[in-house]
N, C-alpha and C positions, 0 to 999 in steps of 0.2 A: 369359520371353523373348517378343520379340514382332516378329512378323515384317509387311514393310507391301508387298504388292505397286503398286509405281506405275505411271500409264498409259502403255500403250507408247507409245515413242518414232521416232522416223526414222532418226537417224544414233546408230550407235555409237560412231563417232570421239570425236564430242565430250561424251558420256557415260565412255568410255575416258581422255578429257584430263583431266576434272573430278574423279575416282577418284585418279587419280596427283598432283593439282594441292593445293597447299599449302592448297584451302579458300575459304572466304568469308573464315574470322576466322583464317588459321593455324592450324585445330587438326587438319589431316590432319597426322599423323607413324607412321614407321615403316613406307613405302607398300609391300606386296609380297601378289604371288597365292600366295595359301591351298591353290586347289582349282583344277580344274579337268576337261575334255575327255580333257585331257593330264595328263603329269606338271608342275605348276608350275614346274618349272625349263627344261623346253623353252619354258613361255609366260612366262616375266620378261621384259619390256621391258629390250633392253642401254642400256648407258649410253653416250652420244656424247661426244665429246672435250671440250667445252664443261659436260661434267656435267648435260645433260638426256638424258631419256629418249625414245628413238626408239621410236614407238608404231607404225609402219607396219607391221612384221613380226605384232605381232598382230591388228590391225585386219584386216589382209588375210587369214588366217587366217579371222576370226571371218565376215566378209563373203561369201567363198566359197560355202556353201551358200545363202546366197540370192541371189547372183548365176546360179546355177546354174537355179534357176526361174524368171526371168526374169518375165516378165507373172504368170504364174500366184503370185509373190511377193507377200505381202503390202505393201500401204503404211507400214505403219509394225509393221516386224519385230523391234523392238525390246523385250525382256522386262529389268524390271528391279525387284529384289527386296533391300530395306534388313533386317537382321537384328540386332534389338538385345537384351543383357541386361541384367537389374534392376541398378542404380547397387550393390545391397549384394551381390549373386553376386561369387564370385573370378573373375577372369580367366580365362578359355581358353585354351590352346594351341591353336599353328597346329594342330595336328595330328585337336582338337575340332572347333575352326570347319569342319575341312575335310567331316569326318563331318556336319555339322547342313548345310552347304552340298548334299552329293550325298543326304543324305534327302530335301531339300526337291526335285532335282532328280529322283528317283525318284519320290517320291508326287506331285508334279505332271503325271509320265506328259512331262516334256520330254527325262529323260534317264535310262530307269529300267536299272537296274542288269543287264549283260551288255550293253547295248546302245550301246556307248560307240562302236562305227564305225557307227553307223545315226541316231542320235539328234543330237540338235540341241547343238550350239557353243555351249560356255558357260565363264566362269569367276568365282573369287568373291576378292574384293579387299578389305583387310585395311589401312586406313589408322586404325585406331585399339583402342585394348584391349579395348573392349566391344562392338564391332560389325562386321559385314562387310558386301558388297554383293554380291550373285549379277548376275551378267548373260549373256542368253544370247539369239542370235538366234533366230527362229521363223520354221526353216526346217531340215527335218530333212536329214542327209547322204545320204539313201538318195533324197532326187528329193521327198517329203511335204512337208506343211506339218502343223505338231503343233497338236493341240488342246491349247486353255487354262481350257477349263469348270472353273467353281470351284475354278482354280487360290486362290485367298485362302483358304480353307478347306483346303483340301490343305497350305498352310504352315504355316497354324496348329497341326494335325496334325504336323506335323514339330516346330515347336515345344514343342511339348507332352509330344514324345518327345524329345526330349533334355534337358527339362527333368527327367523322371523319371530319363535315363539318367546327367546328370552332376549328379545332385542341385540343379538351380536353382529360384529361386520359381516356384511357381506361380502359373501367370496361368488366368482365367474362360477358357472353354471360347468358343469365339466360336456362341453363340445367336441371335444377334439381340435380345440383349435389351437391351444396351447401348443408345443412344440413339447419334446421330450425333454425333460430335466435329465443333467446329468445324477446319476445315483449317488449317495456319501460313501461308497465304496472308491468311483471312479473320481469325484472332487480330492478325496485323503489321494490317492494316487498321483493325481496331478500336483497337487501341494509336494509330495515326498519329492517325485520326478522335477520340481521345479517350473514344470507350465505357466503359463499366465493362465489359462483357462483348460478346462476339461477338452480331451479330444474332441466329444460327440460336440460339444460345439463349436470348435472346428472345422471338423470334418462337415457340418451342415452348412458353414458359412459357405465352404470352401464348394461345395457341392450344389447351392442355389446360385453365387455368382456364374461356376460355370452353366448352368441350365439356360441362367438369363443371359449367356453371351452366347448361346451357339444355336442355331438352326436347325442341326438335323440330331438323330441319337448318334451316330459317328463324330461330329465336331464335338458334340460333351463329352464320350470320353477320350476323344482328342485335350481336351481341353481338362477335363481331370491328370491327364499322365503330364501335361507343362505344366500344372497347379503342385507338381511331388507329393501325391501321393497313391497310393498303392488302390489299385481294381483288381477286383475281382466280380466276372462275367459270369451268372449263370442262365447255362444253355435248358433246352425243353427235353425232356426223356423221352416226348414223343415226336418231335420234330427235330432231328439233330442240325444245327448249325443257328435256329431261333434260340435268341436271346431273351429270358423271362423276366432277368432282374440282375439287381448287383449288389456289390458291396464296396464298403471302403475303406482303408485304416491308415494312419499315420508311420512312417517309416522307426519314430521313434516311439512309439506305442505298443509294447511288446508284453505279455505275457511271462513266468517266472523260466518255460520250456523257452523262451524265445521267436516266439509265434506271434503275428499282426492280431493285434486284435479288432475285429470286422465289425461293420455296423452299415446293415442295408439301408438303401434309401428309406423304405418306410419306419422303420427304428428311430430316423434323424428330425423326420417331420413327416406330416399326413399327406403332402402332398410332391413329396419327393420320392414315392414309389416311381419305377420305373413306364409302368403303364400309365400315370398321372402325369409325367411329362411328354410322353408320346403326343398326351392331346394339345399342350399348349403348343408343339412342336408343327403339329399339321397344318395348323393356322398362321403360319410364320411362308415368308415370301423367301425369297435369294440370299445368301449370306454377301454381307458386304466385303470391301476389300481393307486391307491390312497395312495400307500407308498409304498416308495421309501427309499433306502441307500442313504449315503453318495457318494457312488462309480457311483450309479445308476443316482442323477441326475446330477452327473458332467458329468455321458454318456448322459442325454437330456439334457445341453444347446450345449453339442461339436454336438449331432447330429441337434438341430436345427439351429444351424450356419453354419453345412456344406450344409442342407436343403437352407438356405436362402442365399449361396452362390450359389448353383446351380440357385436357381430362378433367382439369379441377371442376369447371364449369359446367361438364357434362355429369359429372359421377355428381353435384349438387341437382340439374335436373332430373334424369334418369331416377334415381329415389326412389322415386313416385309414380313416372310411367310406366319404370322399365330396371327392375329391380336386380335380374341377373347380369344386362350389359354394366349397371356401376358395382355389381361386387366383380366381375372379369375386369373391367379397369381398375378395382383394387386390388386386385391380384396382380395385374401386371405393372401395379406401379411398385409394390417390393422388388418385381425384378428390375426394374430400370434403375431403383436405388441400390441393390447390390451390384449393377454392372458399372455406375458412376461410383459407388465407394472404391472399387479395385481397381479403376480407373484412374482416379484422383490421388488414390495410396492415402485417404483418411480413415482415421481409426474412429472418430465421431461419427462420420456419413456411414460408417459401416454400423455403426449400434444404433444408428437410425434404420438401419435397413433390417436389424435382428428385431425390432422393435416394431416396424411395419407390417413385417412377417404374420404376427399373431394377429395385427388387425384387420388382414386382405386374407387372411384364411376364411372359408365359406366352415360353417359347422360340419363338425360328423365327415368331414374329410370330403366334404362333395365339392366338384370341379365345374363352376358358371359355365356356362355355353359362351363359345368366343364370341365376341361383339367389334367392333368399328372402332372406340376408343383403346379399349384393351392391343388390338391389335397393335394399332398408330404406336402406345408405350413398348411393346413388343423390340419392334423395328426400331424405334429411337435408342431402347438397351443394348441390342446386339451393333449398334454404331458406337454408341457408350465403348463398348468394350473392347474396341480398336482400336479407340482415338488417346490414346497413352499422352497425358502432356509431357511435354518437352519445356527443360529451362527455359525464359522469354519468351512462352506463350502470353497473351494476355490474363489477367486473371478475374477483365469483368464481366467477362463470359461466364465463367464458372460462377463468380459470386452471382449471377444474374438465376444461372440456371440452382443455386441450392436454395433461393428463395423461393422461386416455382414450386421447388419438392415443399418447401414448408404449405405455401397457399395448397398443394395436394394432400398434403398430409393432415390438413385443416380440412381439407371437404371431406376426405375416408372418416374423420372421428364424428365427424357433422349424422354423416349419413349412421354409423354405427349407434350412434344415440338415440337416433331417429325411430332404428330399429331395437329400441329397448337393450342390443348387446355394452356392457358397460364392460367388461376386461379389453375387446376388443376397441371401443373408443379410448379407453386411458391409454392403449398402446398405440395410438396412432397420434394421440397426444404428448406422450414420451416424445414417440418421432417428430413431430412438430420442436418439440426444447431443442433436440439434438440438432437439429438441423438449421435453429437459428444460431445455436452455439457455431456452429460449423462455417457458419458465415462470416462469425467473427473472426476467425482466424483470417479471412481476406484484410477485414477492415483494421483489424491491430496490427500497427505497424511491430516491426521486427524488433528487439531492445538493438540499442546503439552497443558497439563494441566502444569495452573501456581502454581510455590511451595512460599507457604507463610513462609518467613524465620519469625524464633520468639527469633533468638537473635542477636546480633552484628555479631558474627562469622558466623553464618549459613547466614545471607544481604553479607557478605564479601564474603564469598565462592557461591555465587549466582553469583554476580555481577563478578567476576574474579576467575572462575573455574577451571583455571588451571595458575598456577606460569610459569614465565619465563622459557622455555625449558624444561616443562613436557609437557607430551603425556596422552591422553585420559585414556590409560590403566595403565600409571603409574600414577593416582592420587588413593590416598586411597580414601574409603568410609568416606562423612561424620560423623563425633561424635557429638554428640549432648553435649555443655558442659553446665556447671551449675553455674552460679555466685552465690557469695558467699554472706550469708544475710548478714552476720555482717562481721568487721574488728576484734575482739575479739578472746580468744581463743574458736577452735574449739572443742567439745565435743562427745562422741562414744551418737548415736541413739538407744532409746531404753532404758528398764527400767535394771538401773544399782541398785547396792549395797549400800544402803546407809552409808555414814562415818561414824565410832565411837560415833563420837560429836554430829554427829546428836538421833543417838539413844539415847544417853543419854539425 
């Protein structure tokens, strides 16, 4: 179950319209209040003789305590909170929704339970089988205005209990360790625009690769301005010329005025603030150098494979002794897979590295203390990220080193089980698929190119290339032969002698 608080709003009239209104696409049906302040049937909207709904009797209702505060009122007093179950959960009864509605209005502290003449105006509306909407003004009955601190986590919590209480799926615990979803604002945007994917994911891929290839804060955003796209540095108001953070946008990401639209590192993911890679930054040794033999990078993918077989083996130990050195080696093994995805130019090794991402996140955005493994992947990434293959490298180097990242991506899901986190083992499990998929591409050979026969003989010898009891290497090479224009006689090419007769 998954519950989405959205940013409050001004008017609840017309929040109140759109609840009861047939939809964008028609798919509001069966519109009626679930829950509420009241008994539900004191707040149904009557029906008017024209067969619409007179919505003034609750509006007015709802509106009352915050007219009652007047200035001291908030601007925009509007709370409003969408509650949805998994597509395979059974249906609810009114009578569930109504329970997971007032949990959520208790542990958000807007309307906690005994306190239904003091607390704030709410109710929760029920226009489809799998979901409802809570809405409540914020603005309590007793003269207060209610607090809404970490209200989004107080519903999650709610969620979470009724998920245990009517047997529904479970959903990941909200840690922070997710990444930012792109919004349905900015997805319809990228659809209209034609993108394969939304910017913010993008711009994050685009922005972890380079972290994981560069050594100092100068070489990343060296290394952002060759990736094209658009920085933006912000400096200290008390220190002028320190750098406190930044931003990023796509050149082709633009706004209706024509303007970048921005997106700082901490917007992209928790651990892409600016300060959060300072630290992985410190721990990191010399940048290495920028060309490479042939010889040389078959020596960095064999040494980042023996690197990321070590880690496998240590992040499986570690566990149990030494808990913060294997989540820094899961940390740093998503950067070593995004500096080999942009390195190999795989589009699979790269949604293995979007996929690791979430399971080498520490909770709540905290950064492991660097460790000896971690490090070792560190250094093997930033060599990663140089070593560009070239046509007629070998390629059983590489197959050799993506199956390492699978045996790695096997011990991160090992260890996240271990530790009770189940969102972040399934994604390290993803990564695991992804990355044996990704090997197949080594081992499937290429389709053969089709040969276009252009006469009888050459369709004959396609279709049955070798005669009764010949052998591959006893068949000659194709001839290309040449039918003949006419049945007449044949004549030598070319300008001949003319006859006697004719001179004459």
């Amino acid at each position: 179950m998954i519950g989405k608080v959205s940013p409050h709003g001004e008017r609840v009239a017309g929040l109140i319209y759109y609840l009861f209104g047939p939809g964008r696409s028609t798919e509001h049906t069966d519109l009626h209040i679930v829950a509420g302040w009241r008994h539900p049937a004191e707040l149904e909207p009557a029906l008017r003789d024209d067969g619409r709904r007179d919505f003034r009797h609750l509006n007015g209702l709802l509106l009352q305590p915050h007219a009652a505060l007047g200035s001291r009122g908030s601007p925009r007093p509007v709370w409003h909170c969408s509650v949805r179950s998994a597509p395979e959960d059974r249906a609810l009864s009114d009578d569930e929704w109504a329970q997971v509605a007032s949990d959520i209005m208790h542990r958000t502290g807007l309307a906690p339970h005994g306190q239904e003449d003091d607390a704030v105006r709410w109710v929760a509306v029920r226009h489809a089988p799998d979901h409802i909407h809570v809405v409540a003004m914020l603005a309590r009955q007793d003269g207060t205005r209610p607090q809404t601190w970490n209200d989004y986590f107080r519903v999650g919590e709610a969620c979470r209990g009724a998920e245990q209480r009517f047997g529904l799926r479970r959903t990941a615990p909200r840690d922070r360790t997710a990444a930012r979803r792109p919004s349905r604002a900015e997805s319809e945007k990228a659809q209209r625009r034609g993108f394969q994917e939304a910017p913010r994911v993008t711009l994050r891929r685009v922005v972890s690769t380079a972290a994981a290839g560069a050594a100092s804060e100068h070489e990343f955003f060296a290394r952002l301005d060759r990736a094209g796209v658009l920085v933006r540095r912000r400096y200290s108001t008390r220190k002028p010329g320190e750098i406190t953070g930044y931003a990023v946008a796509l050149p082709t990401d633009t706004t209706r005025a024509g303007n970048p639209v921005w997106f700082g590192g901490g917007k992209l993911a928790a651990d892409l603030s600016l300060p959060k890679l300072r630290r992985r930054w410190n721990a990191t040794g010399p940048e290495p150098g920028d060309r490479f033999t042939a010889a040389e990078r078959t020596a960095i993918w064999e040494h980042a494979a023996r690197t990321a077989a070590s880690a496998a083996e240590q992040i499986r130990n570690l566990t149990v002794t030494d808990p913060t050195a294997a989540a820094d080696a899961a940390w740093a093994a998503a950067d070593t897979l995004h500096a080999a995805g942009a390195a190999l130019g795989s589009r699979v090794l790269r949604q293995a590295a979007d996929s690791c991402d979430r399971a080498a996140r520490a909770p709540y955005g905290r950064i492991p203390h660097p460790a000896q493994p971690g490090n070792n992947l560190r250094r093997a990434a930033r060599l990663l990220s140089t070593a560009v293959p070239i046509v007629g490298d070998p390629a059983s180097a590489q197959m050799t080193l993506l199956g390492r990242f699978a045996r790695l991506a096997e011990s991160i899901a090992d260890m996240r089980e271990a530790q009770r986190q189940a969102a972040q083992a399934a994604a390290a499990r993803k990564a695991t698929e992804q990355l044996r998929a990704a090997m197949l591409s080594y081992i499937t050979p290429a389709p053969r190119r089709r040969i276009k026969a252009r006469t009888a003989a050459e369709r004959s010898g396609l279709e049955f290339p070798f005669p009764p009891g010949a052998t591959p290497r006893a068949m000659p090479p194709p001839q290309r032969q040449h039918a003949p224009t006419s049945s007449g006689p044949s004549y030598p090419r070319g300008p001949t002698t003319p006859s006697p007769s004719r001179r004459r």
